[in-house]
C-alpha positions in Angstrom: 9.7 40.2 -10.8 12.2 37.6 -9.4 9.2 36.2 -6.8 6.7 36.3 -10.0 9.3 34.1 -12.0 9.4 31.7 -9.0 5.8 31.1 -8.4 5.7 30.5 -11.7 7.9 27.7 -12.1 6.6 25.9 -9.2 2.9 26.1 -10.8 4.9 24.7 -14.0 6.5 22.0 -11.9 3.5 21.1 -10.0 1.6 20.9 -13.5 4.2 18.7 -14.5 4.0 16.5 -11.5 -0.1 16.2 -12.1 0.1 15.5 -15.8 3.0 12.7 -14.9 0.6 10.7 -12.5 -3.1 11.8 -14.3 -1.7 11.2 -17.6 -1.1 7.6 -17.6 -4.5 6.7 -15.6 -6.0 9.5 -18.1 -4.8 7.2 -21.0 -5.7 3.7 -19.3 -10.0 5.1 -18.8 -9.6 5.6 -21.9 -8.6 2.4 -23.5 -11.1 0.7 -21.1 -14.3 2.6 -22.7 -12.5 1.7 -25.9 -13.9 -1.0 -28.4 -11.6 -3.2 -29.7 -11.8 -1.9 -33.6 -10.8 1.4 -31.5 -7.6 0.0 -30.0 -6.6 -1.4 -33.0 -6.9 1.2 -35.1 -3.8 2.5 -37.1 -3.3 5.7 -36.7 -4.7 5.4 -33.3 -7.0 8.0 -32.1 -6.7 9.7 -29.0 -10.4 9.6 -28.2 -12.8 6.3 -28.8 -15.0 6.4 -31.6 -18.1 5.0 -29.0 -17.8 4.3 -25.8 -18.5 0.8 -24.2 -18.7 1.0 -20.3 -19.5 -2.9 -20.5 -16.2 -4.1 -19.0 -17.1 -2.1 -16.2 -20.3 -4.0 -15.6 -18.8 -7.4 -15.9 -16.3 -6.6 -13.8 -18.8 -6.1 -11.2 -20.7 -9.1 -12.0 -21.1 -12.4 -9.5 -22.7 -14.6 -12.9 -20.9 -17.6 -13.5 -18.5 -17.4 -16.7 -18.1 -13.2 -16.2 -14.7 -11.8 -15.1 -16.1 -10.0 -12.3 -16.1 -13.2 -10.5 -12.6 -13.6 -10.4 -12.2 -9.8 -10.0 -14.3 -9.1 -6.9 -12.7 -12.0 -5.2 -9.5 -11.5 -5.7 -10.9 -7.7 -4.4 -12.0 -8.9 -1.5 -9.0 -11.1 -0.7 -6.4 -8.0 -1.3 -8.8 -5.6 1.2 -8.6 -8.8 3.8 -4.5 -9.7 3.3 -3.6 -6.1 3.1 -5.9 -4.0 5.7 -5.0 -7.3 8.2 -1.3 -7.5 7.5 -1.7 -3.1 8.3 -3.3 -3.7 11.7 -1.3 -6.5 13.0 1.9 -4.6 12.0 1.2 -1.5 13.3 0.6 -3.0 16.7 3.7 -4.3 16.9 5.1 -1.3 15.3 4.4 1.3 18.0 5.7 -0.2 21.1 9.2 -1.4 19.0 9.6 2.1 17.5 7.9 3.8 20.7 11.4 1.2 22.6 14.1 2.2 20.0 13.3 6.0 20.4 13.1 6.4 24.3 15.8 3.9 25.2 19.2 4.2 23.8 21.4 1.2 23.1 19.1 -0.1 21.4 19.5 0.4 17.5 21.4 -2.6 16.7 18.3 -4.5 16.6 16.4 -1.9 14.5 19.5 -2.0 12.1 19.0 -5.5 12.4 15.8 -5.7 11.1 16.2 -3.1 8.5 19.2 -5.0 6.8 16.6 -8.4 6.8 14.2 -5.9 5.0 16.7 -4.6 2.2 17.6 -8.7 1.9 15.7 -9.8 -1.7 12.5 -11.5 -1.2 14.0 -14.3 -3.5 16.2 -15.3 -0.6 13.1 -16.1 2.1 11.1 -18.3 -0.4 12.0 -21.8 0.5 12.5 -20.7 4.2 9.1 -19.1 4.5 7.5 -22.1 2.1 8.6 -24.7 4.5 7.1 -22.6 7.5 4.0 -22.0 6.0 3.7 -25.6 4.6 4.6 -27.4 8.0 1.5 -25.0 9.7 -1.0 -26.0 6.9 -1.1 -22.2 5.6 -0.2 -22.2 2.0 -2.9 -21.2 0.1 -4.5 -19.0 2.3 -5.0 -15.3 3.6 -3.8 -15.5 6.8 -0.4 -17.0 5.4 -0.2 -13.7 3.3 -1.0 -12.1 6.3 1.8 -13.5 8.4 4.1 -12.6 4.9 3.0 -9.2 4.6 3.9 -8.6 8.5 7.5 -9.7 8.1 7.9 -6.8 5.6 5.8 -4.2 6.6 6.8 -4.7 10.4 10.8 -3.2 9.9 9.4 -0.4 7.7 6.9 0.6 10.0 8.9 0.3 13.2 11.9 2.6 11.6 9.2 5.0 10.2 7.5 5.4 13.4 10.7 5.5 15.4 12.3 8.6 12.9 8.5 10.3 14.0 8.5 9.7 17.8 11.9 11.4 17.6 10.7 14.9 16.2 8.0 14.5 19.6 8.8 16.5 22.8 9.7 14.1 25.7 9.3 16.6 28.0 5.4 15.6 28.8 6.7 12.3 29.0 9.0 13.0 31.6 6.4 15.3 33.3 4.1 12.1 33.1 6.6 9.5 34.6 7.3 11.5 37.5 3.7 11.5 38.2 3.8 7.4 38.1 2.3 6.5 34.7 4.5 3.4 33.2 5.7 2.7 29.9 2.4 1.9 28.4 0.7 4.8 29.9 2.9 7.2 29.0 2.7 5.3 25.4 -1.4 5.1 25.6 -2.1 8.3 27.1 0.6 10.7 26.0 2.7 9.9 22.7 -0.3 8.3 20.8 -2.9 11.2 21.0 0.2 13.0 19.7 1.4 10.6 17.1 -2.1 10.3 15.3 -0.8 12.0 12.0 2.2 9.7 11.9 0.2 7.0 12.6 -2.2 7.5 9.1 0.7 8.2 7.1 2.6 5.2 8.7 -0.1 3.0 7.9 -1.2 4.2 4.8 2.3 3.3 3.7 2.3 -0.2 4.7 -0.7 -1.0 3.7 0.0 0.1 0.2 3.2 -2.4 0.6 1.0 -5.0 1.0 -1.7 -3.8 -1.3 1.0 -4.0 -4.2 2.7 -6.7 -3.2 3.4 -9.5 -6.4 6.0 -11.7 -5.4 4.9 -13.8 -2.8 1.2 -13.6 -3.2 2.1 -15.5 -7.0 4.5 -18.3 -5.3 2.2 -19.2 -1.9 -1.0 -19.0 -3.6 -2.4 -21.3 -6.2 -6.2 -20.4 -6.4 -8.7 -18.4 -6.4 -9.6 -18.6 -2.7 -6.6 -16.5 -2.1 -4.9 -15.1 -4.6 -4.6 -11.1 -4.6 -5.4 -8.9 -6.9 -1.9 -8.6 -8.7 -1.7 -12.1 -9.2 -5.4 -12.2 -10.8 -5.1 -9.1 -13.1 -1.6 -10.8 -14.1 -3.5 -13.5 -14.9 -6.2 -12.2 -17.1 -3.0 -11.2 -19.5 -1.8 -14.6 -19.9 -4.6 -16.3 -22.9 -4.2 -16.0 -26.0 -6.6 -13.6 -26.9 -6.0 -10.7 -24.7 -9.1 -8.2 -24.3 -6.4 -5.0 -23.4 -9.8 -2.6 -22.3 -10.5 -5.1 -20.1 -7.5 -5.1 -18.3 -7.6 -0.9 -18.5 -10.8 -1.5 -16.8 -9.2 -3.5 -13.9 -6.4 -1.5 -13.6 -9.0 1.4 -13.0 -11.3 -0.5 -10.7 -7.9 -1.2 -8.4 -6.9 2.1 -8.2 -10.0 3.0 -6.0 -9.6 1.8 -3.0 -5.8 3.4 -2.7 -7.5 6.6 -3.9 -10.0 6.6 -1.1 -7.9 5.7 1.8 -5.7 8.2 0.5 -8.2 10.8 0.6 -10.0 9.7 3.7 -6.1 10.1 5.2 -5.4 13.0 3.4 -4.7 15.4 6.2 -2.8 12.7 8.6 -0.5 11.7 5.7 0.5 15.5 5.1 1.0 16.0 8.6 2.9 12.8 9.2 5.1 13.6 6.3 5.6 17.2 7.6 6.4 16.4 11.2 8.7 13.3 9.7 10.7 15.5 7.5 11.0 18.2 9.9 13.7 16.6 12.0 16.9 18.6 12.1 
């Protein structure tokens, strides 16, 4: 009785956790199929009256004038700043958390890093302006590139290094004897074993960057590349404000997050598992 009580509430905590998250996206399809006599009607209806899938279609749209030529720029930009800012990071990452984990003494710098990471962003603006202004990078993706990288680089490296912790070291040891180096053993023998951690690792950075506001509003100034936070911001800023067509957008960026999600579905649940299983 006791066990049938118990699964119960977990199905009724996991059904809460579901309607929590597919709720709210539930709610935003809806308003973006809505017309606009349907979003302004009082009482308002939970479903529309007729539904218009035309947002949808200009958002898609390269014609002059449309939307979707802001949109599937700004698309493109966020897939380029974001998947680049990923890669480079996690290159670095590995061999820095790969160091901190194998070799003791050296946590101070990891610390290090981690305190410049909790630091607010509003404290590196001028410093990081100047930098990117004296190398002729403002306004441009590989500026947000090199911006992303200084915050996804300490989260990655402390993330990785908590992982190659929970790995055995006793095939590394087995490995050194037989003469491999450092980046053997690293190549050869903790990658093929860190591949999990490695998805989820970079499936969290890369939604860092992905959703990242803040700096991607104060270094860029036009359409060549601004993000896709900074554009939907700004299709709230005239006057008239079409609300289904900012549902629409806010649906159309929530796909490629689903997707790599999915596509990393079983390394992020493995990372996670292996991550949290320390101690």
């Amino acid at each position: 009785m006791k066990r049938n009580i118990r699964a119960a509430l977990r199905y009724l905590a996991a059904l809460l956790v579901a309607a929590t998250i597919i709720g709210p996206m539930l709610w935003l399809f809806l308003m973006s199929v809505s017309s606009n006599s349907d979003l302004t009607r009082v009482p308002l209806e939970w479903l529309p009256r007729t539904w218009d899938f035309s947002r949808y279609a200009r958002l898609v749209s390269l014609e002059p004038g449309q939307p979707g030529e802001l949109f599937l720029h700004a698309l493109g930009n966020s897939l380029l700043v974001a998947s680049g800012a990923t890669l480079i990071s996690l290159l670095l990452a590995v061999p820095a958390a790969f160091s901190f984990s194998r070799y003791a003494g050296r946590e101070g710098w990891l610390f290090g890093s981690l305190a410049i990471y909790m630091v607010p962003p509003v404290a590196f603006v001028l410093p990081l302006y100047f930098v990117l202004q004296q190398l002729g990078l403002l306004n441009t993706r590989i500026g947000l590139v090199l911006v992303y990288c200084s915050l996804i680089l300490p989260f990655l490296t402390w993330m990785l290094k908590n992982q190659f912790d929970t790995l055995p070291r006793d095939i590394e040891q087995a490995a050194r004897l037989d003469g491999l180096r450092f980046w053997q053993v690293l190549l050869r023998i903790t990658l093929p074993l860190a591949k999990p951690m490695l998805g989820a690792s970079a499936l969290f950075g890369w939604l860092l960057a992905w959703d990242e506001f803040f700096y991607a509003l104060l270094f860029t100034s036009n359409i060549s590349a601004q993000t896709l936070p900074v554009t939907i911001a700004g299709f709230t800023a005239g006057r008239a404000t079409d609300d289904g067509l900012i549902a629409a957008v806010g649906i159309l960026a929530s796909i490629p997050p689903l997707f790599i999600a999915i596509w990393l579905q079983k390394s992020l649940v493995s990372g996670l598992a292996s991550g949290g299983s320390k101690g």
